[in-house]
gemmi code that builds the backbone of each chain (N, CA, C; Angstrom):
import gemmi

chains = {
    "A": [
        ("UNK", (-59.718, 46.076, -6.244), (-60.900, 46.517, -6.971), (-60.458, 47.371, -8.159)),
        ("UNK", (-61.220, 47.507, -9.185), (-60.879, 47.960, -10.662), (-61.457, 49.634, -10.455)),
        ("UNK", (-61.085, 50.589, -10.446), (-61.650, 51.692, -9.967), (-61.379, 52.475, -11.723)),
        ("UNK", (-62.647, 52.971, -12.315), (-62.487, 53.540, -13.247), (-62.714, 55.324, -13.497)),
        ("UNK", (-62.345, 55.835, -14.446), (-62.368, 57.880, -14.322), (-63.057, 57.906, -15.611)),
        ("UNK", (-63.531, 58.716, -15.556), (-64.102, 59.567, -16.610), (-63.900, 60.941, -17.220)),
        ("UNK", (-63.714, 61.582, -18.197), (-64.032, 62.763, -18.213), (-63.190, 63.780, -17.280)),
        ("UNK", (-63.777, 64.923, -16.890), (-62.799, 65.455, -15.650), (-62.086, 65.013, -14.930)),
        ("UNK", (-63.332, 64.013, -14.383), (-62.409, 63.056, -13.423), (-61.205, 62.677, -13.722)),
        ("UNK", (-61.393, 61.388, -14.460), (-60.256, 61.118, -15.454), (-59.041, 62.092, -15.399)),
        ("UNK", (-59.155, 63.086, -16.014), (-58.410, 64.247, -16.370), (-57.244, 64.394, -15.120)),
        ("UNK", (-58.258, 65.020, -14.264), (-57.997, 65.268, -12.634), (-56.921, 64.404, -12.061)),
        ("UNK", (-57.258, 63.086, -12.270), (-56.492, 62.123, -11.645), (-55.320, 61.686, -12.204)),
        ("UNK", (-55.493, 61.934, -13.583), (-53.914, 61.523, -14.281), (-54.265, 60.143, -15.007)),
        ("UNK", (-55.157, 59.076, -14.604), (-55.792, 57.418, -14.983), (-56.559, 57.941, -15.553)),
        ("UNK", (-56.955, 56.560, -16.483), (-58.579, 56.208, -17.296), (-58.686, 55.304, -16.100)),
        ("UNK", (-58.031, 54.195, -15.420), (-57.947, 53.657, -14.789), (-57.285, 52.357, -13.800)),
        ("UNK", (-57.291, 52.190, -12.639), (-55.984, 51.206, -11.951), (-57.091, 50.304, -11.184)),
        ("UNK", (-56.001, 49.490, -10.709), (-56.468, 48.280, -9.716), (-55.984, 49.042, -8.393)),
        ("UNK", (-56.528, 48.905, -7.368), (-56.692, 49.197, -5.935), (-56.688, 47.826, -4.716)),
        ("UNK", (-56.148, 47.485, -3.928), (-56.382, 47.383, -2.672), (-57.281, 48.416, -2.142)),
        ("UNK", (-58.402, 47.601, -1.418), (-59.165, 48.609, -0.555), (-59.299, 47.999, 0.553)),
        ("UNK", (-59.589, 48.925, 1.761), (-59.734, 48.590, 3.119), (-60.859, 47.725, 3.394)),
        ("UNK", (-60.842, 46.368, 4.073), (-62.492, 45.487, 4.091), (-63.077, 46.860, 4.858)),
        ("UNK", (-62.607, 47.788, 5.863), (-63.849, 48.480, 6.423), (-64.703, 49.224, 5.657)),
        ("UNK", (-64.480, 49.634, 4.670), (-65.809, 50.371, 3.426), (-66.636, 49.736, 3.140)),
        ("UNK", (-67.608, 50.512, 3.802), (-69.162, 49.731, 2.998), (-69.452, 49.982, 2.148)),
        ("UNK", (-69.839, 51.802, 1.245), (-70.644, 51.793, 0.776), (-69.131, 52.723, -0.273)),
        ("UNK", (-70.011, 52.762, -1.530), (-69.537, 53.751, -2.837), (-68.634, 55.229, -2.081)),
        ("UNK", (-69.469, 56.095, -1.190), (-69.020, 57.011, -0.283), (-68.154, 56.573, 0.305)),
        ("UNK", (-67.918, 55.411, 1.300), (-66.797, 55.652, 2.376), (-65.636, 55.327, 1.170)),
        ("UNK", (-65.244, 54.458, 0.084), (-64.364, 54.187, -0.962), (-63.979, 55.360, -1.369)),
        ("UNK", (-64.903, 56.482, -1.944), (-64.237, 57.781, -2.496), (-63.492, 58.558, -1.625)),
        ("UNK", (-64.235, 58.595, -0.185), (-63.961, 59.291, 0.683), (-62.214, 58.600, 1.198)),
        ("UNK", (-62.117, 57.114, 1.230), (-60.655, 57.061, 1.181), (-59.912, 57.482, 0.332)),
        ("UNK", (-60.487, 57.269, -1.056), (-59.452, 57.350, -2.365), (-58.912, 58.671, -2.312)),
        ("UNK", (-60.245, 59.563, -1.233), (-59.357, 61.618, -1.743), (-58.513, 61.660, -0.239)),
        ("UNK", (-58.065, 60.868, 0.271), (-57.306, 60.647, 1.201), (-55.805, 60.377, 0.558)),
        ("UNK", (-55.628, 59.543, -0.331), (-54.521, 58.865, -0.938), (-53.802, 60.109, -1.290)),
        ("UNK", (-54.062, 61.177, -2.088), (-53.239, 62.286, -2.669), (-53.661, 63.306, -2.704)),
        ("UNK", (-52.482, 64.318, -3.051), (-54.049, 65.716, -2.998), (-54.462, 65.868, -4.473)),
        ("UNK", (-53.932, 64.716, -5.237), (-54.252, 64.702, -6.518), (-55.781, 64.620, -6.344)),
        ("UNK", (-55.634, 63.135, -5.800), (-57.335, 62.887, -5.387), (-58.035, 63.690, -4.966)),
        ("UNK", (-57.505, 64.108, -3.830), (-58.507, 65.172, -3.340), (-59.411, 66.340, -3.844)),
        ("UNK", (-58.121, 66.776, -4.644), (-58.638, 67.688, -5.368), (-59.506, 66.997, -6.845)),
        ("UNK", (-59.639, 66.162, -7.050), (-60.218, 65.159, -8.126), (-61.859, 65.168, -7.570)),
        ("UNK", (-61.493, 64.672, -6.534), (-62.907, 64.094, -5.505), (-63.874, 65.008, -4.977)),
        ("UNK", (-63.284, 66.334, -4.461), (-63.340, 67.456, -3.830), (-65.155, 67.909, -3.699)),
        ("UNK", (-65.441, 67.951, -4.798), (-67.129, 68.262, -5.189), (-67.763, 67.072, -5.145)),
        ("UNK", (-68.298, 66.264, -3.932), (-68.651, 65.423, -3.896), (-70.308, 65.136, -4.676)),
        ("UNK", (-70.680, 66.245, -4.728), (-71.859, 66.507, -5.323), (-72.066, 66.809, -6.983)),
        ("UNK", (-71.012, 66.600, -7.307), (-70.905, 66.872, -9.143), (-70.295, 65.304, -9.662)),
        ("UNK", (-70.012, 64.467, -8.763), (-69.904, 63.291, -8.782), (-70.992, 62.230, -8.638)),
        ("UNK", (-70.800, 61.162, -9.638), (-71.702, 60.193, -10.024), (-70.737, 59.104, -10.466)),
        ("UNK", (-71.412, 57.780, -9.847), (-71.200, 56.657, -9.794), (-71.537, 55.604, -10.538)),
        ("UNK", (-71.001, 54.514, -10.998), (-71.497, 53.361, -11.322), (-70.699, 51.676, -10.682)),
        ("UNK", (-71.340, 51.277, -10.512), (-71.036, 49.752, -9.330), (-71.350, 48.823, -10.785)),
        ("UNK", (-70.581, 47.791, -10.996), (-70.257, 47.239, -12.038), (-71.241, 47.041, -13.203)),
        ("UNK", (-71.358, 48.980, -13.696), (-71.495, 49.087, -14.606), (-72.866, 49.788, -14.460)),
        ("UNK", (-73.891, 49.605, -13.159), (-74.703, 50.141, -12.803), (-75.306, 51.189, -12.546)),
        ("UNK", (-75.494, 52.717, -12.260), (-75.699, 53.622, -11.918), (-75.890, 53.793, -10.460)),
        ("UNK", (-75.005, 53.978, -9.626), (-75.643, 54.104, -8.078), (-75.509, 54.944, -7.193)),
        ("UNK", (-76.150, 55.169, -6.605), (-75.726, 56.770, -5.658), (-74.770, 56.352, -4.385)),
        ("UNK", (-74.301, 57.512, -3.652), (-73.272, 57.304, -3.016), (-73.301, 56.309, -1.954)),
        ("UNK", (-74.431, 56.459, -1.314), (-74.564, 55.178, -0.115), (-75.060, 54.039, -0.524)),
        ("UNK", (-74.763, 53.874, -1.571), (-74.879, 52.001, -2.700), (-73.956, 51.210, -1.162)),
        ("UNK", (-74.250, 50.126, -1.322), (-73.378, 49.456, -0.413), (-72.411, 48.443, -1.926)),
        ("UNK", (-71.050, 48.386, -0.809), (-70.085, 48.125, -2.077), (-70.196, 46.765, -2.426)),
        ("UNK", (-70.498, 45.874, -1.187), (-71.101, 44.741, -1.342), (-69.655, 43.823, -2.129)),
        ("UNK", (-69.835, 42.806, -2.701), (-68.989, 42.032, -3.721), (-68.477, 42.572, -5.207)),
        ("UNK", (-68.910, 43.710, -5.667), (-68.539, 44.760, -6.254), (-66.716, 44.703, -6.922)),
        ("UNK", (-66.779, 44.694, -7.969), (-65.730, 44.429, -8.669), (-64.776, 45.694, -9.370)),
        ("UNK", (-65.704, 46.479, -9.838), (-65.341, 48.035, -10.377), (-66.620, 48.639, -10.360)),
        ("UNK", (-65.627, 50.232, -9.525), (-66.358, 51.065, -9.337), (-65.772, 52.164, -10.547)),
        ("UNK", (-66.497, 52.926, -10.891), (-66.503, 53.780, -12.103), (-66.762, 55.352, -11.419)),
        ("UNK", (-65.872, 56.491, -11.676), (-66.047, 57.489, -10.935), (-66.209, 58.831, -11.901)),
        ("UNK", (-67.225, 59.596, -12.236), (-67.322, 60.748, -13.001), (-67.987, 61.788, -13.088)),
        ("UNK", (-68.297, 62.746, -13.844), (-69.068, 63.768, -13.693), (-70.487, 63.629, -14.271)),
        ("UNK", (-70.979, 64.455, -13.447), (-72.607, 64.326, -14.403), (-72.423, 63.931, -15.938)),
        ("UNK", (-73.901, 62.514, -16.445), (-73.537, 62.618, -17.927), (-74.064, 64.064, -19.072)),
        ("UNK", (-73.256, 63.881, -19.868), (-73.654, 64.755, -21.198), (-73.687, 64.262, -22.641)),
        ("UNK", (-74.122, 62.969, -22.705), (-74.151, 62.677, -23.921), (-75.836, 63.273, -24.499)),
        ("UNK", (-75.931, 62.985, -26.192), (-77.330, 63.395, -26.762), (-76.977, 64.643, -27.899)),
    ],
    "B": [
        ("UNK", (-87.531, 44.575, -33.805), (-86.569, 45.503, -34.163), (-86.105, 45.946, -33.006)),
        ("UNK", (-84.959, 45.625, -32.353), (-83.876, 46.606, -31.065), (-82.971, 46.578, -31.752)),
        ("UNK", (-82.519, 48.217, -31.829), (-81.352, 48.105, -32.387), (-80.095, 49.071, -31.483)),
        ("UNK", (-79.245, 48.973, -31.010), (-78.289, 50.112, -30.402), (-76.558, 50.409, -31.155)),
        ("UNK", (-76.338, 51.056, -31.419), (-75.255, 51.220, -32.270), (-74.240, 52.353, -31.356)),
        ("UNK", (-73.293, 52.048, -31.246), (-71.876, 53.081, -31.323), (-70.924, 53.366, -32.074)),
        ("UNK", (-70.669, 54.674, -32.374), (-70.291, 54.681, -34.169), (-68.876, 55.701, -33.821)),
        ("UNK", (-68.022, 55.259, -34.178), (-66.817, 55.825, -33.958), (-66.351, 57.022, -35.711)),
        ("UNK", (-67.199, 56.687, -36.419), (-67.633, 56.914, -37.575), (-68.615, 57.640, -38.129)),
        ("UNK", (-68.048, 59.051, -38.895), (-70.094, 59.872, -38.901), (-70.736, 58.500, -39.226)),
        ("UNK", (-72.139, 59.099, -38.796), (-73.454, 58.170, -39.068), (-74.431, 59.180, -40.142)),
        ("UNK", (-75.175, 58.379, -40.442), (-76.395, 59.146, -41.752), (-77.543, 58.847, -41.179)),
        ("UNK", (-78.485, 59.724, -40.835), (-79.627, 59.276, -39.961), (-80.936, 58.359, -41.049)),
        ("UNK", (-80.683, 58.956, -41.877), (-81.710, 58.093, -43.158), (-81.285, 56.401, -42.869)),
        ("UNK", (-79.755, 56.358, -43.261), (-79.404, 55.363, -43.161), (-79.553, 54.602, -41.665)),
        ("UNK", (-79.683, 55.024, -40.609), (-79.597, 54.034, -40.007), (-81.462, 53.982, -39.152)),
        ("UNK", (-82.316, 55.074, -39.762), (-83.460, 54.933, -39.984), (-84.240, 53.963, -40.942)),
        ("UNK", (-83.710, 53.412, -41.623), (-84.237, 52.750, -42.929), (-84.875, 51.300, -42.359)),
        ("UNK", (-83.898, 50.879, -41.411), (-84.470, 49.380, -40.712), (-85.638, 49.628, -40.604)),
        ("UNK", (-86.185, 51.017, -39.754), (-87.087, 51.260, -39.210), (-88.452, 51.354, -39.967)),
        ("UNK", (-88.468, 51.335, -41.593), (-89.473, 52.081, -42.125), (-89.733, 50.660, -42.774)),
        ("UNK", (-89.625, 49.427, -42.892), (-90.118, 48.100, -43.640), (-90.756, 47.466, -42.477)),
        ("UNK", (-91.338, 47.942, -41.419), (-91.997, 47.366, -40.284), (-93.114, 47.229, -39.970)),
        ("UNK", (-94.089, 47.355, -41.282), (-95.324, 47.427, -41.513), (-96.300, 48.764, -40.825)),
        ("UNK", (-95.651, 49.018, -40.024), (-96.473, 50.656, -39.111), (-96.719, 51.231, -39.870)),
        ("UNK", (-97.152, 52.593, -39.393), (-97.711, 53.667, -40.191), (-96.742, 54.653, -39.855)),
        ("UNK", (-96.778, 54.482, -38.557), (-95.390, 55.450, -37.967), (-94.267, 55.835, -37.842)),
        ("UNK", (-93.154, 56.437, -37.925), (-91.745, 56.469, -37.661), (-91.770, 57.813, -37.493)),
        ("UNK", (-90.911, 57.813, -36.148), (-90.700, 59.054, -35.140), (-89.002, 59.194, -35.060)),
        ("UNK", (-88.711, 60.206, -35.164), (-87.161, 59.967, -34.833), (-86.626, 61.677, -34.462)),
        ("UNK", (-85.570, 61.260, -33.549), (-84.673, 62.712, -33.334), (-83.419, 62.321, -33.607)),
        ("UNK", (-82.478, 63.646, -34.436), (-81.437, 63.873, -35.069), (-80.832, 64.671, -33.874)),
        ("UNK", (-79.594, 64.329, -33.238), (-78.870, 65.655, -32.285), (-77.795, 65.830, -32.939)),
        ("UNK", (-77.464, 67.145, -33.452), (-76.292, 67.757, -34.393), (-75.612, 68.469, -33.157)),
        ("UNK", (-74.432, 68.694, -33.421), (-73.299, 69.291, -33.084), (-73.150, 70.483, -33.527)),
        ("UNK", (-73.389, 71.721, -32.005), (-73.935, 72.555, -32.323), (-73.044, 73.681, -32.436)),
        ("UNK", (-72.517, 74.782, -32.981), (-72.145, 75.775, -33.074), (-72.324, 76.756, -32.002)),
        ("UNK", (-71.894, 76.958, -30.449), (-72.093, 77.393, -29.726), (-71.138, 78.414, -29.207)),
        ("UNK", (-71.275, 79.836, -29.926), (-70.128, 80.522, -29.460), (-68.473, 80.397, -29.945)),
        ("UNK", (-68.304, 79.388, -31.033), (-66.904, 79.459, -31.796), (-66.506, 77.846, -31.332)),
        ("UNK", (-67.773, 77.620, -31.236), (-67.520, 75.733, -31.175), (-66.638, 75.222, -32.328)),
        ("UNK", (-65.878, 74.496, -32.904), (-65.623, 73.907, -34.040), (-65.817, 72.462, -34.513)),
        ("UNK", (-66.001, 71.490, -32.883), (-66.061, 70.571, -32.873), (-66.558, 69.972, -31.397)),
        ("UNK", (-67.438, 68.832, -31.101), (-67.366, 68.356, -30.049), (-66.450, 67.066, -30.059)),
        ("UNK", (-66.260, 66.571, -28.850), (-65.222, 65.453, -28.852), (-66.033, 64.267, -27.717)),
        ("UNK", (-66.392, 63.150, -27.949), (-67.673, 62.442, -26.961), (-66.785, 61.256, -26.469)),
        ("UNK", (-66.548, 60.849, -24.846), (-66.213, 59.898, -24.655), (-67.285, 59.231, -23.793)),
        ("UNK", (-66.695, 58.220, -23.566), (-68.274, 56.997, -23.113), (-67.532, 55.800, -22.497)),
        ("UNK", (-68.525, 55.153, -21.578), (-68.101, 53.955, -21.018), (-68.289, 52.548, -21.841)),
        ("UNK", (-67.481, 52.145, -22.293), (-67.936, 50.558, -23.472), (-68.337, 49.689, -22.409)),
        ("UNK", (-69.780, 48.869, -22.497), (-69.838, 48.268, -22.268), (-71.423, 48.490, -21.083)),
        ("UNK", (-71.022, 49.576, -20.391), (-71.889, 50.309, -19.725), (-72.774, 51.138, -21.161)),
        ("UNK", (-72.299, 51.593, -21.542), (-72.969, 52.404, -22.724), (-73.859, 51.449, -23.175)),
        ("UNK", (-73.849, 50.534, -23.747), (-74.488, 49.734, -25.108), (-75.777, 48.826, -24.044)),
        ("UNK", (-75.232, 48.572, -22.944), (-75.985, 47.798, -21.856), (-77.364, 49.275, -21.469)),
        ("UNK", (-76.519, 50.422, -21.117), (-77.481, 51.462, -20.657), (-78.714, 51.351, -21.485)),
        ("UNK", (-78.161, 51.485, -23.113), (-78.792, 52.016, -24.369), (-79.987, 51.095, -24.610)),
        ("UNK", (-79.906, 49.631, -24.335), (-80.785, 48.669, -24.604), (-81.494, 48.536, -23.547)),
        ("UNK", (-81.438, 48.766, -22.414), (-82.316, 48.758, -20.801), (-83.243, 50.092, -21.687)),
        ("UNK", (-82.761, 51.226, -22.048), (-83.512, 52.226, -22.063), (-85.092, 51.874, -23.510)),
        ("UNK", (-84.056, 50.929, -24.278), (-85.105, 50.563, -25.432), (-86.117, 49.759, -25.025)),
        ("UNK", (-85.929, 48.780, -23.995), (-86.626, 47.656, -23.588), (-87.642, 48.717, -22.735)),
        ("UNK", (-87.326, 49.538, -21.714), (-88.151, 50.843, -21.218), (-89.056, 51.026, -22.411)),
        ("UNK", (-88.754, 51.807, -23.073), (-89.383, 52.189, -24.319), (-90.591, 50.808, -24.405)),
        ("UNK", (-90.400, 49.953, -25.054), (-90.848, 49.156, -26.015), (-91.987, 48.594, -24.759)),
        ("UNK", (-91.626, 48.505, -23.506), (-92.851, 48.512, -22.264), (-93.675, 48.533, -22.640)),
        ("UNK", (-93.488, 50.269, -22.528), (-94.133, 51.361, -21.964), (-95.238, 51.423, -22.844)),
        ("UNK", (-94.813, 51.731, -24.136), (-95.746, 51.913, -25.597), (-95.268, 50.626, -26.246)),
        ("UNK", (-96.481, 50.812, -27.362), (-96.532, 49.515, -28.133), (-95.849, 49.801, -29.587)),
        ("UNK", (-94.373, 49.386, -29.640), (-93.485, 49.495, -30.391), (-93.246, 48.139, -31.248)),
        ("UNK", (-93.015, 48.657, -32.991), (-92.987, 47.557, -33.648), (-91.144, 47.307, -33.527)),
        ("UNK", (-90.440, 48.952, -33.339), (-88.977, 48.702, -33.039), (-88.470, 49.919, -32.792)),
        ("UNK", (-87.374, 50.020, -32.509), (-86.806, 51.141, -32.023), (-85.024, 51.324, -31.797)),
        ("UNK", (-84.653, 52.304, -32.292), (-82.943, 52.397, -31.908), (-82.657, 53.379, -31.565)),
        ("UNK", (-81.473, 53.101, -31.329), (-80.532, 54.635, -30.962), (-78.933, 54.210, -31.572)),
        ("UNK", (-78.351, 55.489, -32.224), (-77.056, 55.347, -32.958), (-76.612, 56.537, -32.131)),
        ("UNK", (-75.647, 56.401, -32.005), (-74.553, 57.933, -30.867), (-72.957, 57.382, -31.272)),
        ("UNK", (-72.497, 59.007, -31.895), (-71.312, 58.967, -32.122), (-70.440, 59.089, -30.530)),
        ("UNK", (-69.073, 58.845, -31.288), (-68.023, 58.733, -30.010), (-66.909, 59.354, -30.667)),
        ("UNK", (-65.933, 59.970, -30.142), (-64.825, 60.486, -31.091), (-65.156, 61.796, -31.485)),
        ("UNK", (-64.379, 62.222, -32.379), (-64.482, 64.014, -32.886), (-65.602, 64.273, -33.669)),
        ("UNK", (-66.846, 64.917, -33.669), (-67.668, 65.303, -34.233), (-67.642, 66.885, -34.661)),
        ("UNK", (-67.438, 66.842, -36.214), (-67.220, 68.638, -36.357), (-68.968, 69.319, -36.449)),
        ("UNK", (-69.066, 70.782, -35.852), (-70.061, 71.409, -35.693), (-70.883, 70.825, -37.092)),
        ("UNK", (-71.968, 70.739, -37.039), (-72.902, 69.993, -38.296), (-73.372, 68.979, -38.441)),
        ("UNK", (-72.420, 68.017, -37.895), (-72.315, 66.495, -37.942), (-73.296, 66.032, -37.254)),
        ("UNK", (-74.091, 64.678, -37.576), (-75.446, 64.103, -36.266), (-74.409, 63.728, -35.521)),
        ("UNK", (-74.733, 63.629, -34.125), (-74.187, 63.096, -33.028), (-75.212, 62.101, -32.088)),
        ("UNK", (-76.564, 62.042, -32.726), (-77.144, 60.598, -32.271), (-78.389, 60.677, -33.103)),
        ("UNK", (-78.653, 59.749, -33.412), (-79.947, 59.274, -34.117), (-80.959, 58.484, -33.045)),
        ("UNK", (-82.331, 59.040, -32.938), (-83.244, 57.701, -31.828), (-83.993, 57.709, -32.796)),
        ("UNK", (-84.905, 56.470, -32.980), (-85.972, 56.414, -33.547), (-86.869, 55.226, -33.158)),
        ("UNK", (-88.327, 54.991, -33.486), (-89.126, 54.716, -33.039), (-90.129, 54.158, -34.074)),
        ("UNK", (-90.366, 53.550, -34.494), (-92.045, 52.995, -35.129), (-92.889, 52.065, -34.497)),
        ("UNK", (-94.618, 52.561, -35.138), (-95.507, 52.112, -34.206), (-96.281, 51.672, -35.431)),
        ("UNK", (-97.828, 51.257, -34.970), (-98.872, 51.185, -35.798), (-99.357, 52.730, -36.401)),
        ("UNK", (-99.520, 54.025, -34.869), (-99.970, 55.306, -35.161), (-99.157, 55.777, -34.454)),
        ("UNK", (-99.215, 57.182, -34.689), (-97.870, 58.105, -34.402), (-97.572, 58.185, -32.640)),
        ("UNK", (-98.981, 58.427, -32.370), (-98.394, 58.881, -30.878), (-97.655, 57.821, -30.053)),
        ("UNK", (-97.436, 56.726, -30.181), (-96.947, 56.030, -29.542), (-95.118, 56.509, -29.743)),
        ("UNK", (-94.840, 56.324, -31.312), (-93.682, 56.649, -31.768), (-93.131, 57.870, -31.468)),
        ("UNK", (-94.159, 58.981, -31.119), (-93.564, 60.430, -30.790), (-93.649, 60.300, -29.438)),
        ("UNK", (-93.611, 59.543, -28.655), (-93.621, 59.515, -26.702), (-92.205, 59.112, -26.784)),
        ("UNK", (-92.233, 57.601, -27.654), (-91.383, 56.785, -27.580), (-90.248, 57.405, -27.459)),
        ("UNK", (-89.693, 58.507, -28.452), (-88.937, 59.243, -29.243), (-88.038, 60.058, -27.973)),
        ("UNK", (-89.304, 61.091, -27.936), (-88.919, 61.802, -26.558), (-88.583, 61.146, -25.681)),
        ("UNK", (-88.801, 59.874, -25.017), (-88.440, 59.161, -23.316), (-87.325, 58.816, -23.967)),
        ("UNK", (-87.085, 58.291, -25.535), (-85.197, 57.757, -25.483), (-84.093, 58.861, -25.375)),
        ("UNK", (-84.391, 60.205, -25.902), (-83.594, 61.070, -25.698), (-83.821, 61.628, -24.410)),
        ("UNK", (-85.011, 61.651, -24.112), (-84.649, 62.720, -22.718), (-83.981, 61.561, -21.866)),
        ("UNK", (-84.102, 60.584, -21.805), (-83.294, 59.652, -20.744), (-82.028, 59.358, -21.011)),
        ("UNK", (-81.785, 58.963, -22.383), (-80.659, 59.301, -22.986), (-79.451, 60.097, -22.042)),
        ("UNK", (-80.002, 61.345, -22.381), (-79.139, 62.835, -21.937), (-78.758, 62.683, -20.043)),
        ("UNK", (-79.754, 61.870, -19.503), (-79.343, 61.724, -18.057), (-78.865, 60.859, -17.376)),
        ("UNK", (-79.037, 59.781, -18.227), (-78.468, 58.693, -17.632), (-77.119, 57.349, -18.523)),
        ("UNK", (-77.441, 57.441, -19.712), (-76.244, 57.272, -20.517), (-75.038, 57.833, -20.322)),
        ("UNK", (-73.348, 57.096, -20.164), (-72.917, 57.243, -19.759), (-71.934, 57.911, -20.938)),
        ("UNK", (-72.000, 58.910, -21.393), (-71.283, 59.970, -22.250), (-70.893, 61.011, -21.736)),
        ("UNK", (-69.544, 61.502, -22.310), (-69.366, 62.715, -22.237), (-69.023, 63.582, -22.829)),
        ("UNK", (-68.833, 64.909, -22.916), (-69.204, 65.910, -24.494), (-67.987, 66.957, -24.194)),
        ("UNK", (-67.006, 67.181, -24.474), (-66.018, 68.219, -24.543), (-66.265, 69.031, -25.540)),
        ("UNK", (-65.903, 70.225, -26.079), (-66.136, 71.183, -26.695), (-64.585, 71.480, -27.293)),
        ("UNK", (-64.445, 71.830, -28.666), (-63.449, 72.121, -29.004), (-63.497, 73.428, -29.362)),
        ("UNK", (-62.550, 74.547, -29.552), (-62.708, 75.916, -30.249), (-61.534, 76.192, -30.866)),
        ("UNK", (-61.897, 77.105, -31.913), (-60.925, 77.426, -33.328), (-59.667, 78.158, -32.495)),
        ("UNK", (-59.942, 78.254, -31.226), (-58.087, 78.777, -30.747), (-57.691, 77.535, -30.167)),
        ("UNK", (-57.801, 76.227, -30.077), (-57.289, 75.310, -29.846), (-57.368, 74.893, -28.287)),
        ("UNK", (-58.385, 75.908, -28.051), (-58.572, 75.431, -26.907), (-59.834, 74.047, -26.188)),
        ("UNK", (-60.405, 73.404, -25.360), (-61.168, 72.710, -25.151), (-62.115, 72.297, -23.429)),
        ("UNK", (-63.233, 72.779, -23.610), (-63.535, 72.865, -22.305), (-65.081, 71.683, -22.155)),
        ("UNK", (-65.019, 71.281, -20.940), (-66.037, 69.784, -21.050), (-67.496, 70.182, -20.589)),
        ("UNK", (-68.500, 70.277, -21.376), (-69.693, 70.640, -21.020), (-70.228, 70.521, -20.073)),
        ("UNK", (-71.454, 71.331, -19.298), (-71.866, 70.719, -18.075), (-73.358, 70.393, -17.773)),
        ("UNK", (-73.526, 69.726, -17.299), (-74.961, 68.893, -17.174), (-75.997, 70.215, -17.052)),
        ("UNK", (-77.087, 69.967, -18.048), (-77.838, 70.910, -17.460), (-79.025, 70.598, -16.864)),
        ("UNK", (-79.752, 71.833, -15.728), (-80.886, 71.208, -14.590), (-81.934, 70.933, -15.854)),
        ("UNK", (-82.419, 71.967, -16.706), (-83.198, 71.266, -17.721), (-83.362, 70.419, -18.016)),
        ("UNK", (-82.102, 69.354, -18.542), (-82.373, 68.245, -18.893), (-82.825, 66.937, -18.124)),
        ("UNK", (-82.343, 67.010, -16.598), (-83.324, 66.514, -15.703), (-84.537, 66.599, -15.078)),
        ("UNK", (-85.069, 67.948, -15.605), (-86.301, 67.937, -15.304), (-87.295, 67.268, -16.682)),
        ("UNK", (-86.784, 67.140, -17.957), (-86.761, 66.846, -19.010), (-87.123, 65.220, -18.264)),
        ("UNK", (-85.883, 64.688, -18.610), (-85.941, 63.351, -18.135), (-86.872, 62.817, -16.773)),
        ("UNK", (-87.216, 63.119, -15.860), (-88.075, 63.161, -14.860), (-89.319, 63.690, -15.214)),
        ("UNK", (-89.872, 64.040, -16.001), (-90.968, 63.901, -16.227), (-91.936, 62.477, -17.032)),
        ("UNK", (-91.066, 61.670, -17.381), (-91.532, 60.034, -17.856), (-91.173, 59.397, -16.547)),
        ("UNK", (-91.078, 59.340, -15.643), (-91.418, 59.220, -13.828), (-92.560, 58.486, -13.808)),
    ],
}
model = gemmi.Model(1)
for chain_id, residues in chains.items():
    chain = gemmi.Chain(chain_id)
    for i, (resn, *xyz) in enumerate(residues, 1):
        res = gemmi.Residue()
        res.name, res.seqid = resn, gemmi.SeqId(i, " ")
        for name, pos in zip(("N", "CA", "C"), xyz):
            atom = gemmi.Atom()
            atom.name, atom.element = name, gemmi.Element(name[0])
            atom.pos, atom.b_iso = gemmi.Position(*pos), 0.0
            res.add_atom(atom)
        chain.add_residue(res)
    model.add_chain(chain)
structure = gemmi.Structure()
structure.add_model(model)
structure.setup_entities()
């Protein structure tokens, strides 16, 4: 899966963005992040505020229990601030 | 008239208002967002998702153009270094009569600001740079066209 950063995020993690192997057991947007801050404590500490985090499912806007479904890239960042 | 633009390039709000004013209406509504001088700001710096952005921007016009009875409508938003002064998005709106164009106006920016996928870093004259943060205002802003 195409997993993309944004912003802090971005920052945080060191990527704009990589390709992933993911586990078939993830369903939803949540259980995916919740592995990814498993991988490092880079992540972790990236991921950490699960609540200042916002999502998009290919290209979509979706909240955390989106189901990941056939889902191609997930997009990972902070609240927007454009305007 | 839909128009959505991403401008890596200052923009001129006249100029990219002008489509807007040969549309036979009476109306044209528009908001200018400048780059603001906040405490020893010197510059903002805007990154964005391609592709998600321009897709967001036109879902939000087609919203618009619904909702009220629009002869056309855009939005222009810079990307890249914007120095304090500079527009950093143009929306605009024409109708037959105003109020349609001044609703219009307001639902593209306030939705704009919450759900468009931008982001706004802050630059300052000691070289330092820190990334803005969402404010609750602006979602209560945006949640009120609900």
């Amino acid at each position: 899966m195409k997993l993309v950063y944004f912003a802090s995020v971005r920052e945080a993690i060191g990527l704009s963005h990589e390709e992933r192997e993911v586990p078939n057991d993830l369903r939803t947007v949540g259980d995916l992040v919740a592995w990814l801050a498993g991988q490092s404590e880079e992540y972790a500490s990236a991921l950490n505020d699960r609540s200042r985090l916002r999502f998009a499912l290919d290209q979509n806007l979706v909240a955390a229990d989106a189901l990941l479904g056939g889902g191609q890239e997930l997009a990972i960042f902070p609240p927007v601030t454009g305007g | 008239m839909r128009h959505v633009r991403i401008s890596s390039t200052p923009i001129q709000p006249d100029q990219e208002l002008a489509v807007l004013a040969g549309l036979g209406g009476g109306a044209l509504s528009s908001f200018t967002g400048i780059a603001r001088d906040d405490g020893g700001v010197t510059a903002i710096e805007l990154e964005h998702y391609p592709g998600m952005t321009e897709a967001c921007l036109s879902s939000l016009i087609e919203a618009a153009t619904a909702r009220w009875s629009l002869l056309g409508a855009l939005i222009t938003h810079r990307v890249g270094i914007v120095p304090v002064g500079a527009p950093v998005v143009v929306v605009g709106a024409a109708s037959l009569h105003r109020a349609e164009a001044l609703e219009a106006t307001a639902f593209l920016i306030d939705r704009l600001k919450t759900e468009a996928p931008f982001w706004k870093r802050e630059h300052y004259a000691d070289g330092t740079a820190k990334w803005v943060e969402a404010k609750p205002s602006d979602d209560a802003r945006s949640d009120r066209w609900s």
